[in-house]
C-alpha positions in Angstrom: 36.1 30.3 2.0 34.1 30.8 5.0 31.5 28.2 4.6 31.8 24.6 2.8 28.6 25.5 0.4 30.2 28.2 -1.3 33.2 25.7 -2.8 29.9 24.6 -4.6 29.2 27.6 -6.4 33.2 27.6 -7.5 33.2 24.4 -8.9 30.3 24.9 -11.0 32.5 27.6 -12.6 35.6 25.8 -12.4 34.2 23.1 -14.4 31.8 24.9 -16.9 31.7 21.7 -19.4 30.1 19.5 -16.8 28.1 21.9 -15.5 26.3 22.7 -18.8 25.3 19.2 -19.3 23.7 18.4 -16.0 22.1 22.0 -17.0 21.0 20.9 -20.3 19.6 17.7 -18.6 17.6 19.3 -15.6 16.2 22.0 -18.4 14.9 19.2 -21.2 13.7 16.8 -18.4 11.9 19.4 -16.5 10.5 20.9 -20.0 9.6 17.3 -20.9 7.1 16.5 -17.6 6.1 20.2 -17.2 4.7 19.9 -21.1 2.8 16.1 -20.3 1.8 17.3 -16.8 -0.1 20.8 -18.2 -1.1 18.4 -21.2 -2.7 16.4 -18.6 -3.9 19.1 -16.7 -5.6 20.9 -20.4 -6.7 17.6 -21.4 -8.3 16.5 -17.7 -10.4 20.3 -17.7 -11.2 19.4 -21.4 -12.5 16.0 -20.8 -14.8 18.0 -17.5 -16.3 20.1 -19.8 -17.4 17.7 -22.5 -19.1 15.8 -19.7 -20.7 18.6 -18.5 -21.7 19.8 -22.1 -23.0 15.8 -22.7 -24.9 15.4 -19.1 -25.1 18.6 -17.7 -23.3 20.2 -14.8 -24.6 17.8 -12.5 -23.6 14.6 -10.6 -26.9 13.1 -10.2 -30.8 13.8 -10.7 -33.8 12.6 -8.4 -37.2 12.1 -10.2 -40.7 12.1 -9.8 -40.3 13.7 -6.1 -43.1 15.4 -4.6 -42.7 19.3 -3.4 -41.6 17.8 0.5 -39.1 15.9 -1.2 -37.8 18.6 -4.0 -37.5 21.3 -0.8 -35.8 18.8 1.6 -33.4 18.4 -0.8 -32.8 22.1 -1.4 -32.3 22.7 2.5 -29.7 19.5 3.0 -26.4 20.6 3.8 -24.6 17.9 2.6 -25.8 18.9 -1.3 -24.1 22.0 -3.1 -26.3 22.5 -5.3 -29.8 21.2 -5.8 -32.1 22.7 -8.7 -35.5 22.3 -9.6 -37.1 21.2 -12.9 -40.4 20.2 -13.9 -41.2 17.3 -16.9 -43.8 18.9 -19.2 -44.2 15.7 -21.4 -42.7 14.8 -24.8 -44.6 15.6 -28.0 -43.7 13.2 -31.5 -42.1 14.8 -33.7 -41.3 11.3 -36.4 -40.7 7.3 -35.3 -36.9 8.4 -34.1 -37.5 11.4 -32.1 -39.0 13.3 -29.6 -39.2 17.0 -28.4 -39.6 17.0 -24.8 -40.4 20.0 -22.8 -39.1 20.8 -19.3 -39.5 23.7 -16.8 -36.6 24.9 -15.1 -36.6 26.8 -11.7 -33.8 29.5 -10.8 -29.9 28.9 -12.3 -31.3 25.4 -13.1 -30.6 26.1 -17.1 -26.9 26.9 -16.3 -26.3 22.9 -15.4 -27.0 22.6 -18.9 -24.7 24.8 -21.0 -25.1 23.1 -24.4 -29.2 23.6 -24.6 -29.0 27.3 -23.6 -27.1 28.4 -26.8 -29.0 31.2 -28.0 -29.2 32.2 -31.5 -31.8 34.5 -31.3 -34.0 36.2 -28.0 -33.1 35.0 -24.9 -34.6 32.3 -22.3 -37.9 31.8 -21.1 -39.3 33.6 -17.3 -42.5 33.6 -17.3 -45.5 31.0 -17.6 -46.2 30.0 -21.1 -43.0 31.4 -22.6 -40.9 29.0 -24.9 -37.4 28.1 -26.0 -36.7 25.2 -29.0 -33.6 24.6 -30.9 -33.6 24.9 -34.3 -33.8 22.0 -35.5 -37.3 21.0 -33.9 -38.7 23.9 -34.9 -38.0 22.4 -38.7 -39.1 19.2 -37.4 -42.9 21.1 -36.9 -42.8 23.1 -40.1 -42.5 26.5 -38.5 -42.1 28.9 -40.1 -42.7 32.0 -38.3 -40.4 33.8 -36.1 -39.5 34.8 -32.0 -42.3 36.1 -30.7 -45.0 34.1 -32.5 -47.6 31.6 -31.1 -46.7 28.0 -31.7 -48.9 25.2 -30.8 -47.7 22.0 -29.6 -49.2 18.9 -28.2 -47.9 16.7 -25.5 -47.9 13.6 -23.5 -47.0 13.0 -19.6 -46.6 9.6 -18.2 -45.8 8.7 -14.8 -42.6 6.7 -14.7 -44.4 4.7 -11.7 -47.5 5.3 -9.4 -51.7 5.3 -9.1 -51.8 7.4 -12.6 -51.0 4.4 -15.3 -52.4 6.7 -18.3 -50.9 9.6 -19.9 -52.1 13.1 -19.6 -52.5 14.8 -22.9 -52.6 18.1 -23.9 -52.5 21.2 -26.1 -51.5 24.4 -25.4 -50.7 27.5 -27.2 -46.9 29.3 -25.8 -45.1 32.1 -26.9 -41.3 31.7 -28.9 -39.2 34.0 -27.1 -36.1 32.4 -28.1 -34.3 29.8 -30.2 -31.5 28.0 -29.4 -28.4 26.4 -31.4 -29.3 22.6 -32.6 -27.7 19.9 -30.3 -27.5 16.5 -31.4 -26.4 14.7 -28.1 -29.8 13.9 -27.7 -30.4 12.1 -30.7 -28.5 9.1 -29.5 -31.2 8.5 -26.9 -34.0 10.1 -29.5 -35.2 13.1 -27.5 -34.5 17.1 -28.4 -34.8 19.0 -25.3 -37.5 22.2 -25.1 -37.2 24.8 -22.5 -40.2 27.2 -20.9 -40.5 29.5 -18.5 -41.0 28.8 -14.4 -45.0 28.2 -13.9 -45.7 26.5 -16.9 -46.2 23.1 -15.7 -48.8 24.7 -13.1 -50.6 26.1 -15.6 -51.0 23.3 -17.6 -50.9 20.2 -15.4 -53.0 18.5 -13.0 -52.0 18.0 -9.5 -51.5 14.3 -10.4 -48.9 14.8 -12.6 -47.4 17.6 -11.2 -44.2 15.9 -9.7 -40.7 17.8 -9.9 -36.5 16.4 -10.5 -33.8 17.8 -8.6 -30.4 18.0 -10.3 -27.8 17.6 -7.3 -23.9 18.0 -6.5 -22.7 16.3 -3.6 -20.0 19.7 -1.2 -18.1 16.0 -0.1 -17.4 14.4 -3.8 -15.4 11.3 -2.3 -18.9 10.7 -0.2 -20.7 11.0 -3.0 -22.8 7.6 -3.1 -23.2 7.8 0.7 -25.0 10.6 0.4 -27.5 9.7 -2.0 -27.7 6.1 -0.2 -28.8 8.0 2.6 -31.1 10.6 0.9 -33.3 8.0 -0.7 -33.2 5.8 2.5 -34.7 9.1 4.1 -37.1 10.3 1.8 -38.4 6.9 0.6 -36.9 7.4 -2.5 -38.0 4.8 -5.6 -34.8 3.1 -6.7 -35.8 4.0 -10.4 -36.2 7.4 -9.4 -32.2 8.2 -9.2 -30.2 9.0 -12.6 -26.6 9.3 -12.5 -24.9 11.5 -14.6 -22.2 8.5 -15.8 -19.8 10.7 -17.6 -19.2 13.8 -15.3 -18.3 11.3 -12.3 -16.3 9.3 -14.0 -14.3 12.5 -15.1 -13.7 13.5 -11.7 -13.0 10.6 -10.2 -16.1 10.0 -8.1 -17.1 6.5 -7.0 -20.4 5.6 -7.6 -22.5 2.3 -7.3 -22.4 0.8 -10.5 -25.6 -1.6 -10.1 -27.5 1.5 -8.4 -26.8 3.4 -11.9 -27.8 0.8 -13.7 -27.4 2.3 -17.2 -25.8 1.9 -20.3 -23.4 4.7 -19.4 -21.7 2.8 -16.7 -20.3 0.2 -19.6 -18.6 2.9 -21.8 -15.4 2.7 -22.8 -14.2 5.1 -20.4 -10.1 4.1 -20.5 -9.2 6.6 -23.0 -8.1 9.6 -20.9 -6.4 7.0 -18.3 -4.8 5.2 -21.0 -3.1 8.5 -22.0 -2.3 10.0 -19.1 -0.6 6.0 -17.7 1.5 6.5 -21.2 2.2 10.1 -20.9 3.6 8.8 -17.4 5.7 6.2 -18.8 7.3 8.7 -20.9 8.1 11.0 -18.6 9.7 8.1 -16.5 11.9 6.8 -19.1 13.1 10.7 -20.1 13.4 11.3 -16.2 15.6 7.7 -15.8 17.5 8.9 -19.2 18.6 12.3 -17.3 18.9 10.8 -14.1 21.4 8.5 -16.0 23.0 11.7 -17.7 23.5 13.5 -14.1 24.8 10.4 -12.0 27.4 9.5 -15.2 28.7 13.2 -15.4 28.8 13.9 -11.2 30.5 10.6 -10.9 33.0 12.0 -13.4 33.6 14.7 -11.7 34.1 13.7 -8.1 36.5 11.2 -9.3 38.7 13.7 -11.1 38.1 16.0 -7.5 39.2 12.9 -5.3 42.9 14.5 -4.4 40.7 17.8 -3.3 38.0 16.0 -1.4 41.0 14.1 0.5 42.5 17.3 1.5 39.8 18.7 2.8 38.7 15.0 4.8 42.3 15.7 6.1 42.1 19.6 7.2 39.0 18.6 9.5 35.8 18.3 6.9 33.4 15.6 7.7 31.3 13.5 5.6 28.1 15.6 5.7 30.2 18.6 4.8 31.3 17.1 1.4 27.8 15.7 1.1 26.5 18.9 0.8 29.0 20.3 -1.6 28.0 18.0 -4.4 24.5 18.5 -3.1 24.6 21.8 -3.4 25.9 21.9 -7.4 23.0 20.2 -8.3 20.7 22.6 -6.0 22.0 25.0 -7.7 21.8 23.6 -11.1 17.8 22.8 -10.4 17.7 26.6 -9.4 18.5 27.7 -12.8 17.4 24.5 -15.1 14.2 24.1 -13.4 12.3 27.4 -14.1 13.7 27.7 -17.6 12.3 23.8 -18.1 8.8 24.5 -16.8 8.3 27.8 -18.7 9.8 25.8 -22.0 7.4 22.9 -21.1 4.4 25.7 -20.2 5.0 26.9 -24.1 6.0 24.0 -26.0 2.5 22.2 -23.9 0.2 24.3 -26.2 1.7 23.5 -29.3 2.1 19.8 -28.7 -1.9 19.5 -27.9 -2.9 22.1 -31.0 -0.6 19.2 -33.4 -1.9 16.2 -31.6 -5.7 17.2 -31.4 -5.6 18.7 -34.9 -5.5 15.4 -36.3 -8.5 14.3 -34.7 -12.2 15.3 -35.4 -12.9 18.8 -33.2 -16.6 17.0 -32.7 -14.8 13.8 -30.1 -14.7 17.4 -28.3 -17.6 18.7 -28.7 -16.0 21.3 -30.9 -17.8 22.8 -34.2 -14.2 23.4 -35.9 -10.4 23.7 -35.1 -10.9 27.1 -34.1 -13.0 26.7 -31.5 -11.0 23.4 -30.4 -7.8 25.9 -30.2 -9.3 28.5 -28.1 -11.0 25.6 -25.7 -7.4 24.5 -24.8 -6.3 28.3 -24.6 -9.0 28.9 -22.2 -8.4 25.6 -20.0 -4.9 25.8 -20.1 -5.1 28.5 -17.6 -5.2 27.9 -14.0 -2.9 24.5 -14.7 -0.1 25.6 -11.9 -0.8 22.5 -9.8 0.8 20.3 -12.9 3.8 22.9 -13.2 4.4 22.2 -9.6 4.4 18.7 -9.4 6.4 18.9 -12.3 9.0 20.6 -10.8 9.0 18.9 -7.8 9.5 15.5 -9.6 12.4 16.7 -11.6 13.8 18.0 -8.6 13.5 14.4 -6.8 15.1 12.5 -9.6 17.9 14.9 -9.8 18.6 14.4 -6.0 18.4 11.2 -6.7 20.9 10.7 -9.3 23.2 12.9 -7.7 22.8 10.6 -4.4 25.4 8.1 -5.6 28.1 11.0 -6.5 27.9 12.9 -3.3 28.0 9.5 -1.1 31.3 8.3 -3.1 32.4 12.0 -2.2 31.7 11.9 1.0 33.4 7.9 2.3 36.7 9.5 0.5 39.8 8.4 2.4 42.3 11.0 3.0 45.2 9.1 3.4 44.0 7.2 0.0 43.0 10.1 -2.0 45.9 12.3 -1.1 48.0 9.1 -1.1 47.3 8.6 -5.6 44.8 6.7 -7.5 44.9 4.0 -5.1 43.3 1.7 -8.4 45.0 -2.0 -8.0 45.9 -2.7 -12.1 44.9 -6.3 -12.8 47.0 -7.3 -15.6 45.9 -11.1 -16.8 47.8 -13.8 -18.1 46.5 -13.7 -21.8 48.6 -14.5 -24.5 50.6 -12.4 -26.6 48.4 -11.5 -29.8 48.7 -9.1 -32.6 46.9 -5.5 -32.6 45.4 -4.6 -35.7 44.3 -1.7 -34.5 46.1 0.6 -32.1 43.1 3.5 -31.2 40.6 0.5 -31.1 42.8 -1.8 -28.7 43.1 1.8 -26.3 39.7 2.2 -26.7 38.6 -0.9 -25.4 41.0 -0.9 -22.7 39.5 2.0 -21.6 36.2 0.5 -21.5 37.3 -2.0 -19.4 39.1 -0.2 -16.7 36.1 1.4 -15.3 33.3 -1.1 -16.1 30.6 0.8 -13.8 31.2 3.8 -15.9 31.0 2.0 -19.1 27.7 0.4 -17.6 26.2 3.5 -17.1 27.3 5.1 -20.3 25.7 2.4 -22.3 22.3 2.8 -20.4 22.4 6.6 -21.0 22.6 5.4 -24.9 19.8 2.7 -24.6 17.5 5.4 -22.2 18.2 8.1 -25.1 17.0 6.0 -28.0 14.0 4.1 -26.1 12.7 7.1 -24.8 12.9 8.5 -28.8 10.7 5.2 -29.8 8.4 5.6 -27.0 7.6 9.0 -27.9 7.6 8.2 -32.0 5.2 5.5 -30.9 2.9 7.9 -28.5 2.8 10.4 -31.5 1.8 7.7 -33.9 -1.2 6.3 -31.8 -2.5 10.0 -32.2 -2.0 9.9 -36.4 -4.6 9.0 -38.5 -2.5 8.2 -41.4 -2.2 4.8 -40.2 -6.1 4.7 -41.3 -5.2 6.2 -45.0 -5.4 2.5 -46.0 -8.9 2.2 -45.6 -10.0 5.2 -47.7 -9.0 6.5 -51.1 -8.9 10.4 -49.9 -10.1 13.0 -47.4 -13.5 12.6 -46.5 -16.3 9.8 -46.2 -19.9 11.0 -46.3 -22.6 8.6 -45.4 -26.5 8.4 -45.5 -28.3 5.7 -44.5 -31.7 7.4 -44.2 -32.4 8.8 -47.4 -28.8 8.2 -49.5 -26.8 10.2 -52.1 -28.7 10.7 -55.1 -26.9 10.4 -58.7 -27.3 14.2 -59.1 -25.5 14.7 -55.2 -22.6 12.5 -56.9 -22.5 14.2 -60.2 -22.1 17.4 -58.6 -19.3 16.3 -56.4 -17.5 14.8 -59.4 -17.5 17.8 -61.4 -16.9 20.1 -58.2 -13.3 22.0 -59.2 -12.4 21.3 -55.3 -13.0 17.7 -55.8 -9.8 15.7 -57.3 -11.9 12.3 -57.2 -15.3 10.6 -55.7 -15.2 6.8 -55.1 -18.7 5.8 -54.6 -20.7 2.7 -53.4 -24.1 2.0 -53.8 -25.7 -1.2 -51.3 -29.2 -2.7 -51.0 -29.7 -5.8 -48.6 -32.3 -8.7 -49.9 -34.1 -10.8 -47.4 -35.2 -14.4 -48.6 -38.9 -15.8 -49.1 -39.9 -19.0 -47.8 -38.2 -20.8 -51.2 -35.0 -19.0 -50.1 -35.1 -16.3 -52.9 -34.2 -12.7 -52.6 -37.7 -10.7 -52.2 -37.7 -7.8 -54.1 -35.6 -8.5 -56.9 -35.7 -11.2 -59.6 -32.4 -13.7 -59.8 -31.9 -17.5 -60.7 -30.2 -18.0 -57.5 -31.4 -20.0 -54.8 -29.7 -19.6 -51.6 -29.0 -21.6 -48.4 -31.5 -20.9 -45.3 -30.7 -18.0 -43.4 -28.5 -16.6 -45.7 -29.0 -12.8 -47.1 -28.5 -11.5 -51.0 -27.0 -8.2 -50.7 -25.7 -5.9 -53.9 -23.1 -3.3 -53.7 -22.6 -1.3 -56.7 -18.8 0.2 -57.2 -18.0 3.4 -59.0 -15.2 3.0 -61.5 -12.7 4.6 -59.0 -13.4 2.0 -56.5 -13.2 -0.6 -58.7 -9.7 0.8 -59.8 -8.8 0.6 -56.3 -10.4 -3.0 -55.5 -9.8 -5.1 -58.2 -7.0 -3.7 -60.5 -4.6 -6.1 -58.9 -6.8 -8.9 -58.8 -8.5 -9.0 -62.6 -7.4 -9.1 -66.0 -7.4 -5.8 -68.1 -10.4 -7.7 -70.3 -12.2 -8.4 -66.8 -11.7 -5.2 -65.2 -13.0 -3.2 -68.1 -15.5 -5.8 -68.4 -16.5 -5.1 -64.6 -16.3 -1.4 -65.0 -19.0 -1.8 -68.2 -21.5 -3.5 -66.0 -20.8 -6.9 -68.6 -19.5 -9.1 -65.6 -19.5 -9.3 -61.8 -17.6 -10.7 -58.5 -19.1 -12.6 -56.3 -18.5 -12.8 -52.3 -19.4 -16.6 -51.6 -21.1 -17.6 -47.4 -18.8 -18.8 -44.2 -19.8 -22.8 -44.2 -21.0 -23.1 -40.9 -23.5 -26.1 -39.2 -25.3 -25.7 -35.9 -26.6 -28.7 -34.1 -26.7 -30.5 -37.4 -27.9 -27.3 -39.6 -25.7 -26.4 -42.0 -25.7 -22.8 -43.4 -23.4 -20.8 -45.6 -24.0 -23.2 -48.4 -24.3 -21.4 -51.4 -20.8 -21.3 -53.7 -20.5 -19.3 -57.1 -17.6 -20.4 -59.2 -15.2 -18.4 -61.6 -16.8 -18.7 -65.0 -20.3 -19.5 -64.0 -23.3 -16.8 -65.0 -25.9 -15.3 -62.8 -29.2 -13.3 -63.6 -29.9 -10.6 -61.7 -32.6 -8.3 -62.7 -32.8 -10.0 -66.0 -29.3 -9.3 -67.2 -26.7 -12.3 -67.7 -23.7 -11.6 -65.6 -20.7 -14.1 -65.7 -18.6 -14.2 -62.6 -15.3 -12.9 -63.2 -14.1 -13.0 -59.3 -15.5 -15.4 -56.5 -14.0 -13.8 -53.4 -13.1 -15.4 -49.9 -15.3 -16.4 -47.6 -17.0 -13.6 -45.5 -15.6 -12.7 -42.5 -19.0 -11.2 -41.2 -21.4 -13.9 -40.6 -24.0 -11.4 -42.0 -23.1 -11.3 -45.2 -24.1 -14.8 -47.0 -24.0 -13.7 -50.6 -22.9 -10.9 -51.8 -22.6 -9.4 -55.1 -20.2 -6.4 -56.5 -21.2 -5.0 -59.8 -21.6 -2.0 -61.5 -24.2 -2.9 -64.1 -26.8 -0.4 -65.4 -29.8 -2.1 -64.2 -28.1 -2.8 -60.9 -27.4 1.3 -60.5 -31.8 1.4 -60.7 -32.3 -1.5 -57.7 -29.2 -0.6 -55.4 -29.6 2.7 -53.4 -26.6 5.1 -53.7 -25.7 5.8 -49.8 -22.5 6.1 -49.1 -19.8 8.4 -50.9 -17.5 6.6 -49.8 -14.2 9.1 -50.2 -13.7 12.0 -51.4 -10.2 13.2 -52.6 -10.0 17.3 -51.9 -7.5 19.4 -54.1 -5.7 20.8 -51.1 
């Protein structure tokens, strides 16, 4: 043996058992954090481009800036990218929602990937030319096709300044393309219109001819100082600056929360951290469970290698020597386990996010299906080597550092000792003589208690192994949605609060061959007169003030579900034939001496409602939701005239 390292490489042969485990170990704890941190890594990527597809590719926008301003910020070093847009105005399209028009200069449309979906032509170059999604051009009625004249009429306000009135205007342009619906821009009412550079000159005055710059700071950590310094310099109105909320909070960049004063800046943005702190805990407990694995096995084997280490302490080795032999195994170990873990981990990484995300909606993602949502974390999971890295380099720490222990005991080995015998001093105690019952379970307990550290560590190994099981069980089940099954009767919930579900919608879905079962509800919310009645509907109930009257009408299926455990037979067939009803009694409540909540329909009593006698088979609990003061469950025929079918509530699917 010409060097102390290669006795390594023997003993890993020499003791092929031992070696396999701490193998196995390094391989499933590597696989483990290489598959969270590329999860991570897919999921981080993902998260970027769904900010990007809801705010644009941007980190901030200027307003209202004059052409000095716009063109100092496209010369400012400190800014990556600056583009230029122009505000055409906004044109009514009903009371929710807007079409607003907006000129982009240069690559200013590729910031915004999700309103340059073409379905048919392409984007707009030149003056006058004209790009809408689909759905506004059903919003106008039109029905022509690209390359046709469409009219629109517009608005432009100033958002400050001398010019308090809005400019209005009409202008013929030219459809040269239409683009995918997006309905990211409902939430704040607007649908976005794109036309072609020299547009706004054409049809604007002077006075109203102000430009935004979308920005991206080249120094991201000094991204507020930047823009604290750019407004300080160009006199820049505090109102004037719009932060794009969720692109910087996906990458990490600090911003002034009171500066962006918006809405944004109080989402719940804790989701992706929450993950990634318990996709961290997991991979610590596995990591501790192996670590536990590799110290327990090593420390095995340098106490059964004691006599050898001794002889070699006695031929002239030194501490550091024998060190590095145990040292060394491991090394070796990590060379092998370590690659075979991380391209496990690179594999098994795709798979685990297709299962997990599969159960959610491909929409939280911006996704039109599960296709698409597949071949989004294809495409993001390349490029993800960082993760594998610091995977590997992580798995290679805690191996070290399990192995620490085994390679120190090696290496303070006495020679005289080890060579000498066991040198273990047998404490026998002075306990009584007492019968064994069982021979193997009396050795087996002695063994337990000669080496107590070993035990220790044994029983950790167990607890690790079975907490890191539950840890994951319980990650996994945080992604289900069968924990929600509860709350619906079957697949799907539809739901229309604008215009509802008509009776023929839900016929049709009833008798749909794909359709196992529909369970329907119907709800209509009465507001009281001065005398405390419902207006709208006629009843000899008089309520408490500021109380509501609110009918929700149950198809049988839903009744089955609510109330066969809670009525008769008679009473739930009665219920089902519109010949009885339940009643949901008000919270008793008094403020400053008002009381409220006061109304209180008994079992047995009768109520008239539309001019039908209805007796009260069920008066439930008290409402939770202060809201709701009196509410009544029925599926009566008249009722089914009054209450407005809107919500299909579930619907059960075949397959």
């Amino acid at each position: 043996m010409k060097n102390y390292r290669t006795l390594a490489l023997r003993e890993l042969f020499a003791q092929k058992m031992t070696s396999l485990l701490i193998l196995t170990a390094i391989i499933l704890s590597t696989m483990m954090t290489a598959a969270v941190g590329q999860s991570a890594g897919v999921l981080a990527a993902m998260r970027e481009q769904q900010a990007i597809a809801i705010g644009g590719d941007r980190y901030a926008t200027f307003v209202q800036l004059t052409e000095e301003q716009a063109r100092f910020l496209e010369q400012d070093p400190r800014l990556s990218y600056a583009g230029r847009f122009v505000p055409l105005g906004d044109m009514e399209l009903n009371d929710q929602l807007s079409l607003d028009l907006a000129e982009y200069w240069g690559d200013g449309l590729k910031t915004r990937p999700t309103y340059t979906r073409l379905v048919e032509g392409r984007l707009p170059e030149t003056p006058m030319e004209l790009v809408l999604p689909e759905d506004a051009l059903r919003f106008l009625g039109f029905s022509g096709k690209v390359g046709d004249k469409i009219s629109l009429s517009c608005s432009k306000a100033l958002r400050h300044g001398i010019e308090v009135d809005a400019y209005d205007y009409t202008a013929e342009f030219t459809l040269v393309g239409i683009t995918e619906s997006n309905f990211l821009g409902y939430t704040g009412g607007h649908i976005l219109g794109l036309a072609g550079e020299g547009t706004a000159a054409a049809l604007l005055p002077d006075n109203y001819l102000y430009y935004s710059v979308d920005i991206r700071t080249t120094d991201k950590k000094g991204f507020q100082t930047v823009v604290d310094d750019l407004c300080a310099q160009m006199n820049i109105h505090e109102l004037d600056t719009l932060y794009n909320i969720p692109l910087l909070n996906a990458l990490g960049i600090r911003y002034d929360t009171e500066s962006a004063d918006s809405e944004l800046t109080r989402m719940d943005d804790t989701g992706f951290s929450w993950l990634l702190v318990v996709g961290v805990l997991v991979v610590a407990l596995i990591l501790l469970a192996a670590g536990l694995v590799i110290y327990n096995i090593l420390k095995i084997a340098v106490s059964q290698r004691i006599r050898q280490y001794g002889a070699m302490r006695a031929i002239g080795a030194e501490r550091g020597q024998l060190y590095t032999v145990v040292s060394a195994e491991v090394l070796l170990l990590c060379v092998i386990g370590i690659p075979a873990g991380l391209l496990l981990g690179w594999l098994s990484a795709k798979g685990i996010l297709n299962a997990a995300l599969s159960q959610l909606s491909p929409e939280m993602f911006l996704a039109q299906d599960t296709e698409q949502l597949k071949s989004m974390i294809a495409a993001n999971s390349e490029g993800q080597w960082a993760y594998l890295l610091l995977s590997a380099a992580v798995t290679l720490v805690f191996a070290f550092l399990a192995a620490a222990p085994a390679a120190r005991f090696a290496a303070k080995v006495s020679p005289v000792s080890a060579m000498s015998g066991t040198g273990v001093k047998v404490k026998r105690g002075r306990g009584r003589a007492k019968k064994i019952r069982s021979f193997e379970r009396h050795c087996a307990w002695l063994n337990l208690r000669r080496s107590r550290g070993r035990t220790v560590i044994t029983i950790l190994s167990l607890v690790m192994s079975i907490t890191v099981f539950i840890a994951l069980q319980g990650f996994l089940s945080l992604l289900s949605v069968a924990g929600t099954l509860s709350e619906h009767l079957g697949d799907y919930s539809i739901v229309n609060q604008v215009t509802g579900i008509t009776p023929e919608e839900l016929a049709a879905l009833e008798v749909d061959e794909r359709v196992t079962s529909v369970a329907a509800e119907q709800f209509t919310l009465y507001e009281l007169d001065g005398q405390n009645r419902p207006v709208g509907i006629e009843t000899d109930l008089v309520l408490g003030p500021g109380e509501t009257f609110q009918i929700f009408g149950l198809n049988d299926r839903w009744v089955e579900h609510e109330f066969a455990g809670r009525l008769t037979p008679e009473h739930l067939g009665a219920l089902k034939a519109g010949e009885g009803c339940v009643v949901r009694n008000p919270i008793p409540m008094a403020v400053e001496g008002v009381s409220y909540g006061t109304t209180h329909v008994e079992a047995g009593s009768t109520i008239t409602i539309a001019g039908k006698e209805l007796p009260v088979l069920l008066p439930m609990a008290e409402a939770v939701v202060l809201s709701i003061a009196a509410c009544l469950l029925a599926t009566a025929v008249p009722l089914r005239k009054i209450a407005k079918l809107s919500i299909v509530d579930s619907i059960e699917t075949v397959e």
